[in-house]
Each structure stands twice: as structure tokens, then as C-alpha cells.
N, C-alpha and C positions, 0 to 999 in steps of 0.2 A: 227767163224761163217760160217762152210760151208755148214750147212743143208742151210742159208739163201742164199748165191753163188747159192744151186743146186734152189732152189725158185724163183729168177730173171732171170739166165743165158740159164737153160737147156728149157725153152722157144723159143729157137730158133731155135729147133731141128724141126720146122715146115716147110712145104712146102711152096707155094704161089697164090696170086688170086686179084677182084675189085670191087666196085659199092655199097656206101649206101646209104639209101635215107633217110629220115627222117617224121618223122609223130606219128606212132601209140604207145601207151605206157601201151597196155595188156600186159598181159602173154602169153608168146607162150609155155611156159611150165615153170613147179614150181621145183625144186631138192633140194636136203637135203645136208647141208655140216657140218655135227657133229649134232646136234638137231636141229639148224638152218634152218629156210626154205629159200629157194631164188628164187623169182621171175623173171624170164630172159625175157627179153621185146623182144617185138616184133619190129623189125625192119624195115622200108621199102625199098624191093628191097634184101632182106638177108631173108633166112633161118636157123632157130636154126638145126641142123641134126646131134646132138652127138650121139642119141641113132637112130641113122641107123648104120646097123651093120658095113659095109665097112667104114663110117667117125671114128667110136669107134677105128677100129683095124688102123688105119692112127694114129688119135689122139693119142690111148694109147701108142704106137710104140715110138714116137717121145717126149714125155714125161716123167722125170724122175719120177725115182719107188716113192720116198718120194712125188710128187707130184699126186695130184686128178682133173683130168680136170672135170668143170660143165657144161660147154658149149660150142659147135662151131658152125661158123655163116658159112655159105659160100654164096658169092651172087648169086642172081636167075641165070646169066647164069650159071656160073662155077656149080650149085645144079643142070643143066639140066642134068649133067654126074656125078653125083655122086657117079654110079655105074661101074667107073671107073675112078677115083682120080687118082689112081695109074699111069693112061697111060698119064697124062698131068701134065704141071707147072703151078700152077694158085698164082693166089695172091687177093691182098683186101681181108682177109677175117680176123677173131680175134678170141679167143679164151678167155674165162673165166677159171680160174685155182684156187686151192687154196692149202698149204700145208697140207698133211693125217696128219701130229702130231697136229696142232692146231683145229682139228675144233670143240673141245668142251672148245675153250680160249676166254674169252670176252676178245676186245681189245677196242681203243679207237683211236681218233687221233692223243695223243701222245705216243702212243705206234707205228703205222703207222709212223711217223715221227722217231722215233729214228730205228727201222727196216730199210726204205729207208737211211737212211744216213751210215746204215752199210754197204748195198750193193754199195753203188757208188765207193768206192775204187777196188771193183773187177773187175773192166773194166780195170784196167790196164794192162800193157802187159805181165807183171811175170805169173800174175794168168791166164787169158786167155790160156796161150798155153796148158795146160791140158787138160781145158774142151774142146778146138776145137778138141782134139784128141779123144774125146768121142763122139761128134757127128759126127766125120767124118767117125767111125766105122758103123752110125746106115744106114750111105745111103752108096754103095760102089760106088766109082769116085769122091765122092763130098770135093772138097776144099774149106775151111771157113776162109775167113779173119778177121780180129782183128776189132770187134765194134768199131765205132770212139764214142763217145760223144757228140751230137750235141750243145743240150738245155737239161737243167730241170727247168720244168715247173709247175705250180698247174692250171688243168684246172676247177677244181672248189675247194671247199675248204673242202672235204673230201677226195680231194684225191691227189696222188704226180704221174708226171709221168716224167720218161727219153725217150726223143726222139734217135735215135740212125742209123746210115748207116752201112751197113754191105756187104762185097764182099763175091759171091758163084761163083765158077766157077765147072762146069761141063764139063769133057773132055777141047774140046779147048774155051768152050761159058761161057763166064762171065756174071755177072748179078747184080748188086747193089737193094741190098733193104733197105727201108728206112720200123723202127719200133717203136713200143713203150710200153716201158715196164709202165702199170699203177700200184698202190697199193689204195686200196680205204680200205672204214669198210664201210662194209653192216649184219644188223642186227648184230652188236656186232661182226663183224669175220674180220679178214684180207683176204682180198681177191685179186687177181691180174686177169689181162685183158693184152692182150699181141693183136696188132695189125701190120700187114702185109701191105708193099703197094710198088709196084715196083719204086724205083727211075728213076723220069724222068729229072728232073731239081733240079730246089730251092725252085721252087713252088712244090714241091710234098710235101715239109715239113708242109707249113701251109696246102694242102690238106689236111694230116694224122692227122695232129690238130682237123681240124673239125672233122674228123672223130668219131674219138679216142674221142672227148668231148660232140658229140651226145650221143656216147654207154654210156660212164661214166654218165650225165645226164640224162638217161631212167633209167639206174640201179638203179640211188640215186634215184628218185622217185618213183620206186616201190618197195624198201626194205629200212626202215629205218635206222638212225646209228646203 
């Protein structure tokens, strides 16, 4: 199963950033994933800004080839420099993904369920040292340590997600971040959500909870199973 490996893991080829708020549940914009429409909510305190060109060439960068980003959020401040991503580290921010072979596959919840239970053994430390060697190509200085496995969790009941801490060290400055990889079904598709948030404590875990369970939560209600 390594197309499903490159589907969960190479998500973490992302940068970092903060700040969601919660409220509104339009569409900040609609995109296609196979025939599929998908409504991406609007967020408060967060900006959708995939199709700005500088987040496109960040996103797509960091993204493996087999994968299709739909969306990325950054929050209002870190969206005040948008137009320079590149010259800072930011965090709190998430990202909507789906894999390019499935997007014209209906799935269901147990199909989502048996997918998630194939990825959880790839965290282990055999397999990981590969992929760290891949993304540590795409940034040059950057050092990735081994995902620990915090919790898995179901924050609602369409969907499964793995919380996770992770070490980057750049030069001599180390950095923990705490993430989470979600799989959800919207409109008949498998879809993942992968969120960012710089570890502070213990409490940053249930922060990234709420988090991660707002976004999940707007999405379900504005895109069907």
C-alpha cells in the first residue's frame, strides 16, 4: 500500500503558522475533485488562498506528485505576508488534499475505515526513514524526526483522525510541531485535511482538537457523504 503511505505521510512536507476562529459556514470557494464538487467553508480568522499564485507554488512544492491539494487556510495574520511565505515560519494553518487516482471512486465510511487502518502501521520507524529522506531533499538544512503517535481519535463520525508530534530542526533551532492527519468522505470521495500548530505544552493537543474538529465540522455540513 504505498500510493496510501505517499497519501497520509508526504503531508508533512509543509511549512508552519496560527489562529482559528469559528462562526461562518458559506463557501469561500467551490473546486472539483474528479466530478465531485466541494464546498470549502469559510473560516473565521483564516483565509482560503490556494489559488494565489505564491501559496499554489509553496503548496504544490511540498506535495507529493500522486497527490491534489484543494485547499489552504492561512490565518489572517500570517495571510497579511502572503506575498512572502517564503521569508518566514509560520504555523496554524491546514490544508485540504485528496489522492489524483481516486477522484472519480465513490467511497463510503467503510471504505475510509479500512484505508485509515492501513496507514497507521506506517509510522513506524522501518518505514519512516525513507520518506524523511524525501522531504528533507525538498527544503535544504531541514532535519525531520520520526512522528511519534500521540492519539487516534474520531472527531465526528465521518471521519478518523491521527494526532501526531514531530521534531524539525533547522541549522542549530529545533521546533516541535504538533498535527493531524484527518480522512473524512465528502460527497462520495475520500478526502484528507492535514493541520499544523506549533507545540507548546499538553494543552496544545486538545487546542489542535478544537481545531481540526471545527474545520472537519464545516466541511461535513456543507458537502454531503
Amino acid at each position: 500500500m504505498a500510493h496510501y503511505v505517499n497519501i497520509a505521510l508526504f503531508f508533512i512536507l509543509g511549512l508552519l503558522q496560527y489562529q482559528l476562529g469559528y462562526g461562518q459556514t458559506d463557501c469561500t470557494r467551490q473546486t472539483l475533485y474528479g466530478s465531485a464538487e466541494l464546498c470549502l467553508p469559510q473560516i473565521k480568522g483564516m483565509t482560503e488562498c490556494y489559488t494565489h499564485p505564491d501559496v499554489k507554488q509553496i503548496a504544490d512544492h511540498f506535495e507529493d506528485a500522486q497527490n491534489l491539494v484543494l485547499g489552504y487556510y492561512l490565518n489572517d495574520s500570517n495571510y497579511q505576508h502572503v506575498d512572502s511565505l517564503y521569508e518566514i515560519r509560520y504555523e496554524d494553518y491546514f490544508k485540504i488534499y485528496a489522492s489524483r487516482g481516486l477522484g472519480e471512486m465513490d467511497v463510503d465510511i467503510h471504505y475510509l475505515a479500512s484505508i485509515y487502518e492501513e496507514v497507521i502501521p506506517t509510522f513506524r520507524q522501518e518505514t519512516w526513514v525513507g520518506i524523511k529522506e524525501s522531504i528533507e531533499e525538498k527544503l535544504e538544512g531541514l532535519n525531520v524526526g520520526t512522528p511519534q503517535l500521540v492519539e487516534e481519535i474520531e472527531l465526528t463520525e465521518r471521519s478518523r483522525t491521527m494526532t501526531m508530534i514531530i521534531n524539525y530542526q533547522v541549522a542549530d533551532e529545533s521546533f516541535p510541531v504538533a498535527m493531524t492527519i484527518n480522512f473524512l468522505v465528502l460527497n462520495k470521495r475520500l478526502i484528507f485535511v492535514a493541520y499544523y500548530l506549533n507545540y507548546v505544552d499538553e494543552h496544545t493537543f486538545a487546542q489542535l482538537a478544537d481545531k481540526t474538529r471545527h474545520v472537519i465540522q464545516q466541511l461535513e455540513l456543507l458537502n454531503p457523504e
